[in-house]
Backbone bond lengths (Angstrom), bond angles and torsions (degrees), N, CA, C in turn:
res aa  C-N    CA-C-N  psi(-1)  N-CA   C-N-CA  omega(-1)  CA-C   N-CA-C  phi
1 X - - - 1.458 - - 1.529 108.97 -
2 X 1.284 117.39 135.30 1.726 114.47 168.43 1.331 96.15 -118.51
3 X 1.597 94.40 118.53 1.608 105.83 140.96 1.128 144.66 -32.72
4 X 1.601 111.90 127.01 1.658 94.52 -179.49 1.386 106.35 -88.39
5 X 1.034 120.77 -169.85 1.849 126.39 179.51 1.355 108.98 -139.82
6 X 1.111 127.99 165.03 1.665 126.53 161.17 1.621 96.98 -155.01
7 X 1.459 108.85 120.36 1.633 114.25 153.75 1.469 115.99 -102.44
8 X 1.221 104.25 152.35 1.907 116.55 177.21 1.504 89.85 -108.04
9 X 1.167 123.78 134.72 2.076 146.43 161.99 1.594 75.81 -110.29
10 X 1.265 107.00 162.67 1.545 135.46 -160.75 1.624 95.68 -163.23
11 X 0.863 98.04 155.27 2.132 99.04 169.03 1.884 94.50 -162.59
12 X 1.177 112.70 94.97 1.812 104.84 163.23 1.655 109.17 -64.68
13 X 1.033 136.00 35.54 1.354 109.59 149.52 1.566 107.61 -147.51
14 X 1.549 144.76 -29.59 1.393 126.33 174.15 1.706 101.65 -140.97
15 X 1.417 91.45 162.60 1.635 93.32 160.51 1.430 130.89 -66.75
16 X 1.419 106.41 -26.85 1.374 121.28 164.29 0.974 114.34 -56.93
17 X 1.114 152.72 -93.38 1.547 157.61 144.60 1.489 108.05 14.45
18 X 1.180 111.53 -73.91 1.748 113.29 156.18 1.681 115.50 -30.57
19 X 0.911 93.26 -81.72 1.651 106.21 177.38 2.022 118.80 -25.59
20 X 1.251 89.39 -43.16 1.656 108.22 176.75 1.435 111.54 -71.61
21 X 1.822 118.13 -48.03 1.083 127.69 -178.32 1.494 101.49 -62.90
22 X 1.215 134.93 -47.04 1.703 138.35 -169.75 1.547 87.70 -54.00
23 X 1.336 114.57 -75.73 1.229 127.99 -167.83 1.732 124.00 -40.45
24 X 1.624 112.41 -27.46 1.312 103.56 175.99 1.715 103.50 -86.01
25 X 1.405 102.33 -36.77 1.626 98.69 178.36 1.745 132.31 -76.09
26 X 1.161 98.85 5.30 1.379 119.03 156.67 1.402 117.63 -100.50
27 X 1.301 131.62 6.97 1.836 136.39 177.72 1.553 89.39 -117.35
28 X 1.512 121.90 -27.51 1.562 114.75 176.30 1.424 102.30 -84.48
29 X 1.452 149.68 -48.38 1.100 139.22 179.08 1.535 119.76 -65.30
30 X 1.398 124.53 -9.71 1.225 127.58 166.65 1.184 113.56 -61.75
31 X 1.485 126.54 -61.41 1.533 114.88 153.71 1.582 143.42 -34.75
32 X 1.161 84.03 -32.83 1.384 86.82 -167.23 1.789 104.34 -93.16
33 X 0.954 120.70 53.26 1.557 132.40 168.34 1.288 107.49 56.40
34 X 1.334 149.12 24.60 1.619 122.42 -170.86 1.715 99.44 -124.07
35 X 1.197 107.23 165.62 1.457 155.75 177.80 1.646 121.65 -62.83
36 X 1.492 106.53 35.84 1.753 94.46 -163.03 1.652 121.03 -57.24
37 X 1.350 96.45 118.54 1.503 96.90 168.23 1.531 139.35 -46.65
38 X 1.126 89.04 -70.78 1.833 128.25 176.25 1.411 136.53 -114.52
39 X 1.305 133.48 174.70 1.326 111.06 170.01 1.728 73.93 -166.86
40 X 1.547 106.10 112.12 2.063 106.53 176.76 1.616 101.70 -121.41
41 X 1.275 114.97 149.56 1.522 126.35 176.59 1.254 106.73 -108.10
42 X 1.080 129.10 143.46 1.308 138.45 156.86 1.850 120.85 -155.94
43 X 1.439 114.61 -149.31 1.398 118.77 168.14 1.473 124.04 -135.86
44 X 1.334 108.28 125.17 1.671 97.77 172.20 1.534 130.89 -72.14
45 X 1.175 112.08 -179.07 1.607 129.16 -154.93 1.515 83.42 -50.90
46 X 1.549 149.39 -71.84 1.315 137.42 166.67 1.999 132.21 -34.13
47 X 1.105 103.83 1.31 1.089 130.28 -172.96 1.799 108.15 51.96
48 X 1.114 110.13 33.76 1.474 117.80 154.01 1.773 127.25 -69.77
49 X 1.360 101.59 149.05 1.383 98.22 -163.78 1.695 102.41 -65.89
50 X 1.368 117.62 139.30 1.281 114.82 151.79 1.654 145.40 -150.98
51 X 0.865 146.17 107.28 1.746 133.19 -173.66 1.209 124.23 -110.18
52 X 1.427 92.62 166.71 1.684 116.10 -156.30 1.779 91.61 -112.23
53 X 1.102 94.32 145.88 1.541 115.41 -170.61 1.854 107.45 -123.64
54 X 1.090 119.54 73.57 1.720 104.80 -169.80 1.699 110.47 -79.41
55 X 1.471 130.23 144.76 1.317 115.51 164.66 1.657 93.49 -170.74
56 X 1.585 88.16 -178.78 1.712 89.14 -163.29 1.708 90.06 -129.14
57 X 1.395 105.36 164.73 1.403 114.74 168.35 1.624 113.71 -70.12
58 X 1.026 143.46 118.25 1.392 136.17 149.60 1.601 133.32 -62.04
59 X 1.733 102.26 97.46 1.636 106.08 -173.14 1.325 118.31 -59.85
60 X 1.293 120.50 152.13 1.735 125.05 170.23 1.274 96.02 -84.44
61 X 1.696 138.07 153.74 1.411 172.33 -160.95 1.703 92.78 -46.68
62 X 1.436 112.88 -57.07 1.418 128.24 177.90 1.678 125.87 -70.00
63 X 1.121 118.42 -41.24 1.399 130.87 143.10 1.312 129.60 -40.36
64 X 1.532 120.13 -55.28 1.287 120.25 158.19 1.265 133.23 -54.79
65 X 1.813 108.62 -39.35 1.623 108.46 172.14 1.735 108.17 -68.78
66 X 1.356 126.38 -44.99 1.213 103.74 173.69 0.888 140.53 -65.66
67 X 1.584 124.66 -16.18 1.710 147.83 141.19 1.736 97.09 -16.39
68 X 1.628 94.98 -80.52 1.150 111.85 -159.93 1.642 116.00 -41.90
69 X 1.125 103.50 -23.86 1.955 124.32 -162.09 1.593 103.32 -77.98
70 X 1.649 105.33 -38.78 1.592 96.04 -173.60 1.476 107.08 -82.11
């Protein structure tokens, strides 16, 4: 089974700033093996800019069978 994930980036002062933050943590999750789903913008309860990034890890052949085992 792979997990899905969801992170919130937040930025209190522009969308730009936001925009940059999505952008480095999507060049760091490229390495790091996963599956990005989505990438949504919106604003939090302060009406600051913010988005959600959902994605899952991608198992190797061997990972998955022991997944599968528990």
């Amino acid at each position: 089974m792979n997990p899905y994930k969801v992170e919130v980036i937040s930025s209190p002062w522009s969308a730009k700033s936001l925009a940059g933050k999505v952008e480095e943590r999507l060049n760091e999750l490229d390495f790091e093996n996963v599956d990005i789903i989505s990438v949504s913008f919106g604003t939090n309860a302060s009406m600051g800019p913010s988005a959600f990034i959902a994605y899952r890890k991608i198992l190797s052949e061997e990972e998955q069978l022991e997944s599968d085992l528990l």
